[in-house]
Structures are given as structure tokens and as C-alpha cells.
C-alpha positions in Angstrom: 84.8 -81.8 214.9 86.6 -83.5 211.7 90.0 -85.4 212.6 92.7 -87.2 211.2 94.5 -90.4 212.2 95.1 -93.0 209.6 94.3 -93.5 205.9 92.6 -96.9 204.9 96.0 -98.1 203.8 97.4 -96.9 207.2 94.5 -99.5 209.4 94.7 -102.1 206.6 98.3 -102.8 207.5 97.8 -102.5 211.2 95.3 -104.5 211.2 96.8 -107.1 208.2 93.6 -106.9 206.5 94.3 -106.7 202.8 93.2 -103.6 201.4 90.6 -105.8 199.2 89.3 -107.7 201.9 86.0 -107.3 202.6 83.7 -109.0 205.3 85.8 -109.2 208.4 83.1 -109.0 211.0 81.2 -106.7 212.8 83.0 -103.5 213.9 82.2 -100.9 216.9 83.6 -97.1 216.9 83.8 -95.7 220.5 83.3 -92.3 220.3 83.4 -92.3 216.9 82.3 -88.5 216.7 81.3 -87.4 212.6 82.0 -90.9 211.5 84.6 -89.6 209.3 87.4 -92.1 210.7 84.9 -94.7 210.8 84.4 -94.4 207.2 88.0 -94.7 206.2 88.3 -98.8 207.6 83.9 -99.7 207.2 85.1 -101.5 204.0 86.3 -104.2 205.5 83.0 -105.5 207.9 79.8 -106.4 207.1 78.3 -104.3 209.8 79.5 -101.0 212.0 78.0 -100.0 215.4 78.7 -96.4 216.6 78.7 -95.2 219.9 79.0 -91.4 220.1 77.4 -88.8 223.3 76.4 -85.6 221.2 73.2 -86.0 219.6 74.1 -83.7 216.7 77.5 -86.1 215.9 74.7 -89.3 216.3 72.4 -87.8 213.8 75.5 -87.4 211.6 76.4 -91.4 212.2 72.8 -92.5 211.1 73.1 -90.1 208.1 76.0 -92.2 207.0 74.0 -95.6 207.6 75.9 -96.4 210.8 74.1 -98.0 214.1 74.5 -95.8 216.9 74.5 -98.1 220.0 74.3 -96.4 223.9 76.0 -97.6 227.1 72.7 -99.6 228.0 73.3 -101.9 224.8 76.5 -102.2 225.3 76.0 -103.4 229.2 73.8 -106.3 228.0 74.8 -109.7 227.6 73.7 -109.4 223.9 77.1 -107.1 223.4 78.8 -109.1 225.1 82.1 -110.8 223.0 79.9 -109.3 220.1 82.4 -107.6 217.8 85.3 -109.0 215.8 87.1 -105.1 216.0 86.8 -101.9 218.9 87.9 -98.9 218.1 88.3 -96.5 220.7 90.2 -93.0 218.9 91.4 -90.5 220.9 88.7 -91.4 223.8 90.8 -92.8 226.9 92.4 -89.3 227.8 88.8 -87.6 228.0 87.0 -90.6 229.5 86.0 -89.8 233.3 85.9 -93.5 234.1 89.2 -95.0 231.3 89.8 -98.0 233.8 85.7 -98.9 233.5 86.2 -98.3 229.5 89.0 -100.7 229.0 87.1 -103.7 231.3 84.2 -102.8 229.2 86.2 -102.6 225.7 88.0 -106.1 226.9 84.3 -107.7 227.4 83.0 -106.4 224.5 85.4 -107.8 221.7 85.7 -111.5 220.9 88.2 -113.8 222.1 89.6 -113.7 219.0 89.1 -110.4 218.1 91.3 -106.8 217.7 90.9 -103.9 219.4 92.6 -100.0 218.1 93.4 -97.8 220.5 94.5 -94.5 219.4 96.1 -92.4 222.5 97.4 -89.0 222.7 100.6 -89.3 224.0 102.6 -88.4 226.7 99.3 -88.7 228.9 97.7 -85.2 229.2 93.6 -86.3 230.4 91.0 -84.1 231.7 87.2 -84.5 231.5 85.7 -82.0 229.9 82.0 -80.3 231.8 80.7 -77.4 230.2 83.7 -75.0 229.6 85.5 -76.3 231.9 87.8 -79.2 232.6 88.7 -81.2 235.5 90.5 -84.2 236.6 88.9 -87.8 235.5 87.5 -89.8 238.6 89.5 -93.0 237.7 93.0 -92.7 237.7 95.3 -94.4 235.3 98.9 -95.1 236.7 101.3 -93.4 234.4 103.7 -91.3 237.0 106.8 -90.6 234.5 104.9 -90.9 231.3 102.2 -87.2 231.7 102.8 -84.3 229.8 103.4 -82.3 232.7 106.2 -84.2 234.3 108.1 -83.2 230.3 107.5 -87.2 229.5 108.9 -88.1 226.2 106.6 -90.0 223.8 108.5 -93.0 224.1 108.7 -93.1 227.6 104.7 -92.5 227.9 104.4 -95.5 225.5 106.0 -97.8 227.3 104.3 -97.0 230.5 100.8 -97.1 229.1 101.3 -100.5 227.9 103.4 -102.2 231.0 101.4 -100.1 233.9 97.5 -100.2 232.0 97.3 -102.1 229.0 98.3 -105.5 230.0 97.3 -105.2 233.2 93.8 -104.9 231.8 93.8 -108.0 230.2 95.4 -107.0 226.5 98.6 -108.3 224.7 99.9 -105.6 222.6 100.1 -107.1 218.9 101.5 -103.5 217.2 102.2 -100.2 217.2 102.9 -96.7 215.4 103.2 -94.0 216.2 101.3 -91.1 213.9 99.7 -87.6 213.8 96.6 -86.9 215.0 94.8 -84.1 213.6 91.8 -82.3 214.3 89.5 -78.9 213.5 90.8 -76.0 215.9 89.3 -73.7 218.0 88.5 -69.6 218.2 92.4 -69.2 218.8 93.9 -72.4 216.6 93.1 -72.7 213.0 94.2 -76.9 213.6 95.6 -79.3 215.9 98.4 -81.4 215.7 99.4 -84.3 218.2 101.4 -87.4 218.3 99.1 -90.0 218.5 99.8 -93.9 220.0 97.4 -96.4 217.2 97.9 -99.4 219.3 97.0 -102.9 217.9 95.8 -105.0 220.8 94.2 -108.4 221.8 92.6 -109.6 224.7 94.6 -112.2 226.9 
């Protein structure tokens, strides 16, 4: 469903692009869902590529002009160092395989590009199948920094960038720390998390 996590003011000053500034590139949305934070930073590139798994949220990408790209695309050398920005929004902690989607996110961006990661934070994943949820295949190396240990945010932070993020290759560039919201459920009427928006670029 619809969720929040930054206003176009919010990514323009993360990113330093001025809120005027218009063609910076060509930008792709991991799991970009309805396209509705896509649609807050599309101003600034020329060109957006979506990649989203529920046909229903692709239809919805297309209906707002957006290229929906797969994982075959995105394997071929024609992606490769394609994309001046990579967003990947509340992703990592549901991905099965978030070691295989950083190496991939790191080969995908330019060498002088920016990726934005936004995390959910202190690390909680599970892979959701059907209705129910299990454990993600790759492990990601954040002992002191998951929800269940009681982590603080600040603790999980700091983990996730010295333990996964620069060992995969990335220099952090900047950080906040904001709310993530998002539609609820049968028994929640909304979500509210503290979100990571990490600023990064590739080593």
C-alpha cells in the first residue's frame, strides 16, 4: 500500500539537488510499490525505471508513465553502471537474498553516482510467503543492532554501516533519521517506524 518517507524538499537536501534542478540523470526505484514515493523526487531526472514484483503495483507504475524494469534487465550488461541514482525504500529488511541486492544495487549505479537506502531500523527482517513469514536465506551481520536483542536505533545504525554497508563496497555520504509511514492492516489503522534514509556512494 501507500507510504511515507520524505517530502521532495526532504530528498532535495539529501541528495544536494536544488529543489529547481531538473535533469540529473536517469533514476531506478527498487521496489518502488504504487510509485507514490517515486513521484515525490522524478522531477529532478530525465528518465525513471521501476522495478516492483506485484503486477497490480506494476500496472499502477506504467499508469504513472514510469518503466518497469525485471531482474533479467537489470542482470544484463546494458544495466550495468546505467543509473546516476538507486533507490531501494524499505526493501533490504524483506529481501530473501539483501547481500545479492546490495552487490547488484553497487553494479547497477555509476561510478559517480548516489544510491538511497531507506532501512527500518533496529533490524527486524523476515521474508514474507503467502501469510506467513520466515527467516531471509542470506544473512546480514547485525548481532547487537536487531529489534529483538532491544537494539537502540543508534546502535543498529552504526552496525549496519560498519558491519554491511561498507563492507559492500559503499562510502556513507549522509544520513537522517525519519518516519516511515505506511497504510495498516485489519487490526492497525497505520504504521509508524523509524526509518534509516542513508545517502551512499560506491567506493
Amino acid at each position: 500500500g501507500g507510504m511515507f518517507v520524505f517530502s521532495t524538499s526532504q530528498i532535495s537536501e539529501l541528495l544536494q539537488f536544488p529543489v529547481s534542478a531538473r535533469d540529473k540523470g536517469h533514476l531506478l526505484d527498487i521496489g518502488a510499490g504504487d510509485g507514490g514515493v517515486t513521484a515525490r523526487c522524478e522531477q529532478f531526472f530525465s528518465a525513471v525505471d521501476a522495478t516492483e514484483v506485484s503486477s497490480s503495483m506494476q500496472w499502477l507504475l506504467r499508469k504513472r508513465g514510469y518503466n518497469v524494469v525485471d531482474e533479467d534487465y537489470l542482470a544484463t550488461d546494458h544495466a550495468k553502471g546505467r543509473y546516476d541514482v538507486v533507490m531501494c525504500l524499505n526493501v533490504m529488511d524483506r529481501a530473501d537474498k539483501p547481500w545479492s541486492l546490495l552487490r547488484s544495487i553497487r553494479s547497477l549505479v555509476k561510478p559517480d553516482g548516489l544510491v538511497v537506502l531507506a532501512i527500518v531500523l533496529p533490524w527486524c527482517p523476515f521474508v514474507e510467503v503467502g501469510n506467513k513469514q520466515k527467516a531471509p536465506e542470506e544473512a546480514l551481520p547485525m548481532t547487537g543492532g536487531t529489534c529483538r536483542e532491544g537494539a537502540r536505533f543508534e546502535a543498529s545504525i552504526s552496525i549496519m554501516c560498519e558491519r554491511v554497508l561498507e563492507p559492500a563496497g559503499f562510502e556513507i555520504v549522509r544520513w537522517s533519521r525519519v518516519p516511515y509511514m505506511s497504510e495498516g492492516s485489519s487490526t492497525h489503522e497505520y504504521y509508524a517506524l523509524d526509518d534509516a534514509l542513508i545517502v551512499l556512494k560506491p567506493k
